[in-house]
N, C-alpha and C positions, 0 to 999 in steps of 0.2 A: 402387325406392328404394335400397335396398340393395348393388346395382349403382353407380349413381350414388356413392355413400361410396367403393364398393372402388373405383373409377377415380380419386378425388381423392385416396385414399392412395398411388395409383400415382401420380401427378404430384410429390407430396411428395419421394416418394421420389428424381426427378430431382435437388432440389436439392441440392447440397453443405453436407454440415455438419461438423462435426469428431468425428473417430473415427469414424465411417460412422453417425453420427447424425441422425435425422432429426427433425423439432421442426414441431410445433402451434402457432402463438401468439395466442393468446386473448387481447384486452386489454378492459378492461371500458369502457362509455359513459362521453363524455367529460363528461359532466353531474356521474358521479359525484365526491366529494372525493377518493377512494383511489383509483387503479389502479396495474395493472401498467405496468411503465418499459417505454421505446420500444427500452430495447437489448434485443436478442436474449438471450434464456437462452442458457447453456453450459451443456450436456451432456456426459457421458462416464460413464466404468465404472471405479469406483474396484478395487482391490488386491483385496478380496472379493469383486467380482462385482456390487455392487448400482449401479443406475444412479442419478446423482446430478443436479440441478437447478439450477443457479445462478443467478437473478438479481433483481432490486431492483424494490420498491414504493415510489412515492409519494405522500404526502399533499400534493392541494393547495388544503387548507383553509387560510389565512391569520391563522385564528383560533383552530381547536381543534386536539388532537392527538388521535389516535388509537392504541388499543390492542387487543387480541385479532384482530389480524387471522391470518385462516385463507384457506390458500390449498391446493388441491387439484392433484397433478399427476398424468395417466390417463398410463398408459404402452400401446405397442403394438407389436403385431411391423409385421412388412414385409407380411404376406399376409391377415391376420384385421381387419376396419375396430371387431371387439370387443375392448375393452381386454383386458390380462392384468393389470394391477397399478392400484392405485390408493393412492395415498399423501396425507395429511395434515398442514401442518406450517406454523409462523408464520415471522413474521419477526426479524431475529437483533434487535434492538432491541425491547426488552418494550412502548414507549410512540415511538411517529413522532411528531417534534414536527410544529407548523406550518408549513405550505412545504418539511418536511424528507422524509428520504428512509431507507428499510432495505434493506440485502440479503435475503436469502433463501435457503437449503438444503436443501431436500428430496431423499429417497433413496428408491427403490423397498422396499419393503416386505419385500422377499426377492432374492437374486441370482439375475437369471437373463438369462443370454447371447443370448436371442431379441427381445429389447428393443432398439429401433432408433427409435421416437419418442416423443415425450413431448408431452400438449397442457397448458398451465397456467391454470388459471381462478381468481381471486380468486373465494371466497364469500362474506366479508363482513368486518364491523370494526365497533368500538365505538368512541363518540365519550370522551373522557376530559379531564382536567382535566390531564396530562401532568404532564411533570416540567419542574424547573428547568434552567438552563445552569449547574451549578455546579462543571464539571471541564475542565479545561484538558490537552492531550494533545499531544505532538509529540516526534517523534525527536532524538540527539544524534547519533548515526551509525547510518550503513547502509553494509555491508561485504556486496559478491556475488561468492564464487570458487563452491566445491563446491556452498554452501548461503547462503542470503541471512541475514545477521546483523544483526541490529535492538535498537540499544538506545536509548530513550527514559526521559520522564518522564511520570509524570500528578499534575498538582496539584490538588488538592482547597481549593476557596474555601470552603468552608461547613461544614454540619452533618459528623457522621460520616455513612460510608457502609457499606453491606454489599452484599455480591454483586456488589462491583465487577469489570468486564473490563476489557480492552482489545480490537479487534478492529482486524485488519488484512486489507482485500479485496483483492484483487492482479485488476489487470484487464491488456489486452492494447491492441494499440496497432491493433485497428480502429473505426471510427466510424461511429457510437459506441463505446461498448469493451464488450466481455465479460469478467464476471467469473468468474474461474477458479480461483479458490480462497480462502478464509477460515480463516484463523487467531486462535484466542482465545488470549487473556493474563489466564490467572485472577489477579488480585489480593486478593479477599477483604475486609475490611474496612481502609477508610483511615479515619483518625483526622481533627477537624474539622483544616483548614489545614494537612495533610500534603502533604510531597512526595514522591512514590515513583516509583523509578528500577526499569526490569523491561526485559526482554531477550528478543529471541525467535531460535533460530536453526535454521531450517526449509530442507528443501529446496520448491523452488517450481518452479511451472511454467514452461519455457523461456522458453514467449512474453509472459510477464509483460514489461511496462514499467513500472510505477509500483504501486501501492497507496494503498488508503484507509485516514487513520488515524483512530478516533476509539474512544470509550469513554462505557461507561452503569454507575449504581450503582442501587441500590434506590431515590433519590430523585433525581439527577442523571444531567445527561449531558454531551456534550460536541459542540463541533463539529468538522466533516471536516477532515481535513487532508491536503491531494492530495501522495504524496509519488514521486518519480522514482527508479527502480533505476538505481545506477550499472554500467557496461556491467561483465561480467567481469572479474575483475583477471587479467592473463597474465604467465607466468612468462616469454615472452618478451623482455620488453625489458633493457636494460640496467640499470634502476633498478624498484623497487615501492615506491610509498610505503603504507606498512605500516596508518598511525596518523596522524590528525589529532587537534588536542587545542585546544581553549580554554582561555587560564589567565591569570589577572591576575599585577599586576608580581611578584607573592611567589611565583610558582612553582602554584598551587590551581586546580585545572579547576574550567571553569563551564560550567554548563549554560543559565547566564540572567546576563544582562549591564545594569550600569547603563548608561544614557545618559550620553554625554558622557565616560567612563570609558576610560582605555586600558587592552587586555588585548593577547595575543600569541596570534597563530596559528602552532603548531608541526606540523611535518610530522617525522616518524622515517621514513625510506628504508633499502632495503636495495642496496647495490649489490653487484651480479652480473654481473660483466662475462664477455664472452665470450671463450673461450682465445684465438678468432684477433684479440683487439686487441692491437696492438703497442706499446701504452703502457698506464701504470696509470691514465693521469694524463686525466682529462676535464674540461672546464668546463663549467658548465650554466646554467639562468636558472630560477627555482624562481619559478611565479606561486601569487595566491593569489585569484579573485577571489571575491566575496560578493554573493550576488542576495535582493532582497526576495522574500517566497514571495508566488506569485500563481499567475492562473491566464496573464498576461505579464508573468513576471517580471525588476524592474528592477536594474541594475547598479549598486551603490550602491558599490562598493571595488574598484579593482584594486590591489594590492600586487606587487612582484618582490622577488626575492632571485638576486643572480649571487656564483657559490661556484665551487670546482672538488671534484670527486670523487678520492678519491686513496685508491688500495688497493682493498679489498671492505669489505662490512661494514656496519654501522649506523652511518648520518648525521644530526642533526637539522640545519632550517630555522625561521627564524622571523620573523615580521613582526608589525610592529604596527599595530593599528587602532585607531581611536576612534569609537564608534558615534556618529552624529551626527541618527538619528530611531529611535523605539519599532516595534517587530513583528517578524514571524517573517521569519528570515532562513538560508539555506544557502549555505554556502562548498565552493568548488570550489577544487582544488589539482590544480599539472600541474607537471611538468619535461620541461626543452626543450633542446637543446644552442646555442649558440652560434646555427647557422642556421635556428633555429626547427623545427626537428623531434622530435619529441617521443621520448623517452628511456622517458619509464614511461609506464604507461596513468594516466588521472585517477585522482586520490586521493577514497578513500571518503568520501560527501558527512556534512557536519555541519552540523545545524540548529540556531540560537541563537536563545534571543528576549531582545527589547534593553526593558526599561523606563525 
């Protein structure tokens, strides 16, 4: 028997995983209302040495939530089918709603470099009375050069809170995706019917494409909000648009927009032209469009603006919109020269919601 184990570790070990990781994956009967998610855990070996576990439970109970769930991860070398590590540890969301879902982190107990797979087994969960939906969460911009910059809001509808987060999951663009890293945004206690603005600005893993946003307090929570990393910004082009900004006709950024209401989309650019251009002098077409948030999301605005560039230095753009329906919405901004070829890389995406 024993024999038998050590040859299906050897088989494991054919498969490719990332950072020469090799992975178990354990999911529990489908009868049950909790399991472990069908995406692959992410594995790797964080800066100290200790092996880290990344991925998502859900509840699919349509009626209760659950809480204390406890999830076990055996860690193992390449040659031994007996664990060396064993670790303990929940999920980042204290209460899973119904139908809803939690990431997960767990880390080896100790660093050690002989660690190559990991098997994950749900051991159990309680049923609970869960919490309210009484926190509203979504970003105003995301900016990715060196490190990925994130500033949003989280509104509180209700009671006061305490122990309030913010979390953000960053997954990758296989499919289904893996999660590769989570970032908390301590907040601490919000006041009833506060709005508070917080900022995260983290290096992130390459292969990150998007992130999940969402946020829980000692009695509330909120839901996900599937958010897209804009590509790199590069110093290569001729222009960077620096800064996107939402503001009504008086000049006063918003983060949340009446219906039916005109506000102005501004872009601040820098231009940097190249020594070998033989004029200072460029014309360009500055768009602006605006997509309802989904998971296909629709184009509800395209706006232009055609200028000319003239000199170096800081340029503002601006257009006008009139939101014309309620929800979550993100704007994109590009410039283009003349024959439609693009001058900057996209301008870093801002999220609005329209009531």
């Amino acid at each position: 028997m024993r024999k038998i184990i050590f040859n299906i570790f050897l088989i494991l070990l054919l498969i490719p995983f990332t950072q020469g990781f090799s992975q178990e994956y354990y999911d529990n009967a489908p009868t049950l209302s909790v399991a472990l998610s069908n995406e692959t855990p992410f594995v790797y070996q964080d800066a100290e040495g200790y092996t880290v576990v990344i991925g998502m439970v859900e509840n699919h109970d349509s009626l209760s939530a659950v809480d204390n769930v406890r999830i076990q991860v055996t860690f193992y070398d390449d040659i031994d089918p007996a664990p060396i590590d064993i670790s303990i540890g929940g999920t980042i969301l204290e209460s899973i709603p119904p139908n809803g879902k939690s990431p997960y982190s767990i880390r080896s107990t100790s660093p050690n470099s002989e660690i190559t797979q990991a098997s994950v087994t749900l051991l159990g969960f309680d049923s609970s009375e869960g919490k309210q939906k009484g926190l509203l969460v979504y970003p105003t911009d995301v900016f990715y050069d060196a490190s990925l910059r994130l500033s949003g809001v989280l509104e509180n509808g209700g009671a006061p809170n305490s122990n309030t987060n913010v979390y953000a999951v960053f997954y990758d663009s296989f499919e289904p995706p893996r999660y590769l890293q989570i970032s908390t945004i301590e907040l601490g206690n919000v006041a009833s019917n506060a709005e508070i603005s917080f900022e995260l600005d983290e290096n992130i893993d390459a292969r990150a494409v998007g992130f999940l946003l969402f946020a829980e307090s000692d009695v509330f929570y909120s839901d996900f909000v599937d958010v897209k990393i804009p590509p790199p910004q590069s110093l290569t082009k001729l222009v960077k648009i620096s800064d996107v900004s939402v503001k009504d006709t008086s000049g006063n950024k918003l983060s949340e927009i009446t219906l039916g209401s005109t506000v102005n989309i501004e872009s601040q650019t820098w231009v940097q032209f190249s020594l070998k251009q033989n004029s200072n002098e460029t014309p360009y077409t500055y768009y602006v469009q605006i997509k309802e948030s989904g998971e296909s999301p629709y184009v509800e605005f395209i706006g232009k603006y055609d200028g000319r560039f003239i000199g170096t230095g800081l340029q503002t753009q601006t257009i006008d919109w009139i939101p014309e329906k309620p929800g979550l919405f993100f704007i994109e901004t590009f410039v283009w020269d003349r024959n439609n070829i693009p001058i900057a890389e996209q301008g870093p995406f801002v999220l609005v919601i329209v009531k």
